[in-house]
MIPAZA-921283 format. One record per residue (C-alpha): x, y, z; residue number from 0. Coordinates in steps of 0.25 Angstrom, whole numbers. Each point is the difference from the previous one (the first is absolute). Last residue first. Layout:
N
{atom {X Y Z} NUM};
...
***
This chain:
322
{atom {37 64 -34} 321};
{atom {13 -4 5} 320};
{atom {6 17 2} 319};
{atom {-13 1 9} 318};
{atom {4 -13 7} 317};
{atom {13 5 2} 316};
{atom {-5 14 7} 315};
{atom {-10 -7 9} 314};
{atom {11 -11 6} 313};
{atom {9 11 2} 312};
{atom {-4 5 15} 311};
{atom {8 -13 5} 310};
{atom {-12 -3 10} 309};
{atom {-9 -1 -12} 308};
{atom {-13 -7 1} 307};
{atom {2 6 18} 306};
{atom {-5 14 -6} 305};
{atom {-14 -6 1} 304};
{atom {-10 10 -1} 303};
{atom {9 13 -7} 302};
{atom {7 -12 -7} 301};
{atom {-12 -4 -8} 300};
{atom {6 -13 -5} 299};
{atom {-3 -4 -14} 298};
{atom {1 -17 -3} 297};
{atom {7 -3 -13} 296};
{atom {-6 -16 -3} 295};
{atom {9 -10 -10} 294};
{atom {-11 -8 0} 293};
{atom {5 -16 -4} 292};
{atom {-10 -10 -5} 291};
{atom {5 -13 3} 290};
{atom {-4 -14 -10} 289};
{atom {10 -11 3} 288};
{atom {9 -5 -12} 287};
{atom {11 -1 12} 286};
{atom {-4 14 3} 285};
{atom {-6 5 -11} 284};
{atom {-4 15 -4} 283};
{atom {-12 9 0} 282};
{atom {7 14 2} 281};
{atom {-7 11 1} 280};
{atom {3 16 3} 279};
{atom {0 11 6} 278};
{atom {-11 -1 7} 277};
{atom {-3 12 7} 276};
{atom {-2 4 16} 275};
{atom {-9 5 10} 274};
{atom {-6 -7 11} 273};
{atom {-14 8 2} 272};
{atom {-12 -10 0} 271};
{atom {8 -13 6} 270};
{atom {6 7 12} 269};
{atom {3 14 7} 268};
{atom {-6 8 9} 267};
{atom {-6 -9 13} 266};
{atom {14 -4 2} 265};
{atom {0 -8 14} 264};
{atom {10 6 8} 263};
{atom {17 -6 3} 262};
{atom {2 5 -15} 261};
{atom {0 14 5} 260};
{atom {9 1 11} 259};
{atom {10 -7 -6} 258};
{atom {1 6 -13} 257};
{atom {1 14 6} 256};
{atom {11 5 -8} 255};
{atom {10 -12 -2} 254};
{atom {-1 -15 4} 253};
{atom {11 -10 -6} 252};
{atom {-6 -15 -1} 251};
{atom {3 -1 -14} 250};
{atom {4 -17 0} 249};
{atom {14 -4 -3} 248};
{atom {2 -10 -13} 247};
{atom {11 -6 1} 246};
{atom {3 -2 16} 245};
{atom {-15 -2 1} 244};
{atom {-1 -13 -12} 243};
{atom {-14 0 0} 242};
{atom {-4 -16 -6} 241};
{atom {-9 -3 12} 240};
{atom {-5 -15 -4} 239};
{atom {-14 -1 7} 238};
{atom {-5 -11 9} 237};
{atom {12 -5 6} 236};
{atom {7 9 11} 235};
{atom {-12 6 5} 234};
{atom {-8 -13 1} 233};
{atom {-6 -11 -8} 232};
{atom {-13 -7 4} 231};
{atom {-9 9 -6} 230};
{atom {-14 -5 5} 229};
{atom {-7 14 -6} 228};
{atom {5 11 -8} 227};
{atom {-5 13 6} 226};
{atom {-11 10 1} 225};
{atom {1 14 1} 224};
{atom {-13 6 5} 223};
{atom {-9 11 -8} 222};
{atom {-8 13 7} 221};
{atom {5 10 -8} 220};
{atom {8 6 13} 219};
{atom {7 -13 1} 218};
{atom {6 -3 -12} 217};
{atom {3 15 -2} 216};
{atom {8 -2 13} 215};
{atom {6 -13 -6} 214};
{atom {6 10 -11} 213};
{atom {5 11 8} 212};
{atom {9 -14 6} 211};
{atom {2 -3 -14} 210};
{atom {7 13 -5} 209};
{atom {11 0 13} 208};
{atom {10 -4 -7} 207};
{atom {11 4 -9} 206};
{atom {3 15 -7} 205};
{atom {-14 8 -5} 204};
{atom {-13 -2 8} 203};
{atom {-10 11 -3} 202};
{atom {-8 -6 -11} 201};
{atom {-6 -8 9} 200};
{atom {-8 -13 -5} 199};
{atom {-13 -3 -9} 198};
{atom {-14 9 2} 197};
{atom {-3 -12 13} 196};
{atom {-12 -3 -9} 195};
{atom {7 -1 -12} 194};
{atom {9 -11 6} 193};
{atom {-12 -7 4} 192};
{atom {-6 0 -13} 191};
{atom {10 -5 -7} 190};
{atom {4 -11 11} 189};
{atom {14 0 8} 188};
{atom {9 -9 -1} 187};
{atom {14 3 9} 186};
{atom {13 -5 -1} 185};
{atom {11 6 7} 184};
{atom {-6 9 9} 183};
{atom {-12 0 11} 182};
{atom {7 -1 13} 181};
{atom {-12 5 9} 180};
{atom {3 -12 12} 179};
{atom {17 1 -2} 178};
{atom {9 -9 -6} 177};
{atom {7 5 -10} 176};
{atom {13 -6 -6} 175};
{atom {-2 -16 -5} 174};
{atom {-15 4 -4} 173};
{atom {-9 -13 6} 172};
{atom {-4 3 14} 171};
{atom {-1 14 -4} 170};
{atom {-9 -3 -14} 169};
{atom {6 1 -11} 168};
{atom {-13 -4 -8} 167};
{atom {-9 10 4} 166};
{atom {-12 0 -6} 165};
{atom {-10 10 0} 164};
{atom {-13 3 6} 163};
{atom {-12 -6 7} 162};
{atom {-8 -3 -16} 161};
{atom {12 -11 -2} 160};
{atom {12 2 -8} 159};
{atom {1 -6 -14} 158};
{atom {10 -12 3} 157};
{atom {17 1 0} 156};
{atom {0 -12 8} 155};
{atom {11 -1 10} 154};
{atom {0 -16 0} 153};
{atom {10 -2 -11} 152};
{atom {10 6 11} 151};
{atom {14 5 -5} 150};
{atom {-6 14 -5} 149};
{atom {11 11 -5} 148};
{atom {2 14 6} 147};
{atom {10 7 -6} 146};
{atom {-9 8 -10} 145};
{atom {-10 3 11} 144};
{atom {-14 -2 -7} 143};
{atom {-14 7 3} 142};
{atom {-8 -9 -6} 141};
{atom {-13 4 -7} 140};
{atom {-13 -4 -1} 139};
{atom {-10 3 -12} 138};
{atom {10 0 -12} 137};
{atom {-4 6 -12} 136};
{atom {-7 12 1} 135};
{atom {10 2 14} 134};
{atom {12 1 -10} 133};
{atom {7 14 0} 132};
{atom {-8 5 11} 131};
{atom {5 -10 10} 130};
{atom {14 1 -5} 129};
{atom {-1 17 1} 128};
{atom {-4 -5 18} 127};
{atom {9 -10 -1} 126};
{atom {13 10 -4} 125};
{atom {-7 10 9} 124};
{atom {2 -9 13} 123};
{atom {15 -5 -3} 122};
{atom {6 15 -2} 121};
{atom {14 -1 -2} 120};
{atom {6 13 1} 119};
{atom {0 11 -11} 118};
{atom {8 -2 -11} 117};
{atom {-11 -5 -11} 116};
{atom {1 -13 -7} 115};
{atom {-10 -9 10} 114};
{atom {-2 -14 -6} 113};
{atom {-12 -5 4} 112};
{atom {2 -15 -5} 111};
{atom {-14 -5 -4} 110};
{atom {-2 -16 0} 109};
{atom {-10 -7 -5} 108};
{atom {-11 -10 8} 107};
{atom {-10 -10 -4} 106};
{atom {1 -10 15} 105};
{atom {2 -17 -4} 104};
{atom {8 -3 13} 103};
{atom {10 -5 -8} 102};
{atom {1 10 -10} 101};
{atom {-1 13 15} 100};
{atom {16 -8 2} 99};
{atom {4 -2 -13} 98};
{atom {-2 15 -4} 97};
{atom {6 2 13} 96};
{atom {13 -4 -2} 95};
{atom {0 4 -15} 94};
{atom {-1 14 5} 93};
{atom {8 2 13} 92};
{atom {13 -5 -2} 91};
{atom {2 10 -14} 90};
{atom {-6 11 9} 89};
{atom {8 -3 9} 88};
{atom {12 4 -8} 87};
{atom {-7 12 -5} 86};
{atom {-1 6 12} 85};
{atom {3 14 -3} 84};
{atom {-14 6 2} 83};
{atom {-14 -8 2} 82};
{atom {-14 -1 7} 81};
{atom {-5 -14 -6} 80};
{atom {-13 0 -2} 79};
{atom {-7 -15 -2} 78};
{atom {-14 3 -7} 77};
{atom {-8 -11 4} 76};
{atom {-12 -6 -8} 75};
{atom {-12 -5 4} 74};
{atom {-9 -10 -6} 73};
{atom {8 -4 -11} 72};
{atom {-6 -1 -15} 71};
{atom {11 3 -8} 70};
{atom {12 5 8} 69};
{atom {7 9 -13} 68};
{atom {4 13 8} 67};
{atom {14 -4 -6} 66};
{atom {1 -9 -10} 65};
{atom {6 -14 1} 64};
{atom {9 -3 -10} 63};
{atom {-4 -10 -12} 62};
{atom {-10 11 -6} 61};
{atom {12 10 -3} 60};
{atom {-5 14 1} 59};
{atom {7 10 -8} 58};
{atom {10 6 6} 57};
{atom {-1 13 9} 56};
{atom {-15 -4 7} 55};
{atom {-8 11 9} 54};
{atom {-14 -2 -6} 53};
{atom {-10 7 7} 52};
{atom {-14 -3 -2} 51};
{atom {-10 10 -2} 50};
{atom {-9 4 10} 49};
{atom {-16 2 -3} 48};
{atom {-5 -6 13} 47};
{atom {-11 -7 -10} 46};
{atom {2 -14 8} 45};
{atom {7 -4 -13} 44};
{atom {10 10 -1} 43};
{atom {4 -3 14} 42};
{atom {3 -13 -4} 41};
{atom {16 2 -4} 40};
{atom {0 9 15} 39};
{atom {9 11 -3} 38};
{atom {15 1 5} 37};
{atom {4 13 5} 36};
{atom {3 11 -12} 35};
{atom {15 3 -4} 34};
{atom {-3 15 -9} 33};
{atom {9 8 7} 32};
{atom {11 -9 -3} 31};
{atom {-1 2 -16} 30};
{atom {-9 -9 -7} 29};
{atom {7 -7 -12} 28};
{atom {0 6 -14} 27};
{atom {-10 -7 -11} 26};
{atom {-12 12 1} 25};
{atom {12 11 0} 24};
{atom {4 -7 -14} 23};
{atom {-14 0 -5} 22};
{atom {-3 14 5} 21};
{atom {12 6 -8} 20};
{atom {-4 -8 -15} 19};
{atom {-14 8 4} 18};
{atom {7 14 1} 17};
{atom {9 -3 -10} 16};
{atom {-10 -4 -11} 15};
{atom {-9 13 5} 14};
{atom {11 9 -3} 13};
{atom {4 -7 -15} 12};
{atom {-15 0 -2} 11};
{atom {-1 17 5} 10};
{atom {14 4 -8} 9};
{atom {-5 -7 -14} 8};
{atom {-15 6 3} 7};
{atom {7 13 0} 6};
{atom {9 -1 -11} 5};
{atom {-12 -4 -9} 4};
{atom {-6 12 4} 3};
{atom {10 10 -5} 2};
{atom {10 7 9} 1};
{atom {0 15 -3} 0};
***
């Protein structure tokens, strides 16, 4: 028989493990299904009962600027930056404009969406996961092309006003479109407002189109775009459009019914019901400026909106990704 002593030996030596094993799981890094969205730091104060999220991989270093750190600004601008394959740009893009909202004084960060499943490029859910990642924090955002870069010191990035959101592209002003409902390019759009319209289409999959369905959600909840005032550059002079077409060509294929469908307004689909995971993310530096990096893999439910995947392979190689 095994004696007591032996027992209580085996029960220690057990228990030992067991604690030894919770303090190692209690050091390992969060996995990806645990990314959370940015938490408000003074939420905790006003009894909200949120923690705060600290996504950092070195440890801080109090003579860079820390991201999410504006002090006591009144507003703050998240600037989402729908993204895939553009690296290049993206090296143009962020310290031009971190000069350009430093001089006109505006508490910013940038987010690059990166979408890293197969399916097609999906601008509209890529802001939509953006939003959700970081509207705690941030209490407008910009909707961002990556090769679209500001000239003009006059084209305030400003809190939008109570009518409705900015649009600082404006058709007078945008280099390629130049029709009434235009939109695109650079849009600031108010917390509150964008929660209001339940975000943007989940539908629209490939290039185009996402922005109009957009101004229809402007103007079905009641708000009016507005626009920079007193800009006296033009089309050719006002932005910097970077796009290289011959380089990098746009997804305008249409398949299935895509073409049929995304001409509607989208009652379905928005803010509440994009589905996606975070699969990672990646503050980093830009010339030692702060960008926070989602590496975003967007689920398409092909029985709704077969055009995600024209190939017919996109779904299989995401599974095999995850």
């Amino acid at each position: 028989m095994v004696n007591i002593s032996t027992i209580n030996w085996v029960f220690v030596c057990g228990l030992s493990f067991c604690l030894g094993g919770i303090a190692v799981l209690s050091l390992m890094p969060l996995g990806s299904d645990c990314v959370c969205p940015l938490s408000n730091p003074l939420a905790k104060f006003a009894g909200a009962g949120k923690e705060v999220t600290v996504i950092k991989k070195e440890p801080a270093d109090e003579k860079q600027p820390q991201p999410h750190d504006h002090g006591a600004s009144a507003h703050k601008m998240a600037l989402l930056v729908p993204f895939r394959d553009r690296f290049e740009e993206l090296l143009q893009f962020v310290p031009h404009m971190t000069a350009f909202l430093k001089r006109q004084g505006v508490a910013h960060h940038i987010f690059v969406l990166n979408q890293v499943d197969r399916f097609r490029f999906n601008r509209a859910s890529l802001i939509n996961v953006g939003f959700q990642f970081a509207s705690d924090v941030y209490d407008y955002i910009a909707m961002h092309d990556v090769d679209l870069l500001p000239l003009n010191d006059n084209l305030l990035y400003e809190y939008p006003s109570s009518l409705g959101p900015l649009h600082i592209a404006g058709p007078k002003l945008h280099p390629k479109y130049h029709y009434d409902n235009f939109v695109g390019g650079i849009l600031l759009v108010r917390r509150e407002h964008f929660k209001q319209m339940n975000g943007m289409s989940n539908q629209y999959w490939g290039w185009g189109l996402e922005d109009d369905e957009f101004f229809v959600r402007i103007r079905d909840a009641g708000l009016q775009v507005t626009r920079p005032q007193n800009i006296k550059t033009g089309t050719n002079d006002t932005f910097s459009h970077i796009h290289n077409r011959h380089h990098r060509k746009r997804d305008t294929q249409k398949c299935f019914n895509q073409k049929e469908m995304t001409r509607k307004r989208d009652h379905k689909t928005g803010l509440d019901n994009v589905k996606y995971k975070i699969l990672k993310v990646h503050e980093m530096l830009i010339d030692q400026v702060p960008v926070t990096i989602l590496n975003i893999l967007l689920d398409c439910d092909v029985n709704k909106t077969p055009w995600c995947d024209c190939s017919g392979t996109a779904a299989a190689a995401s599974a095999v990704q995850t």
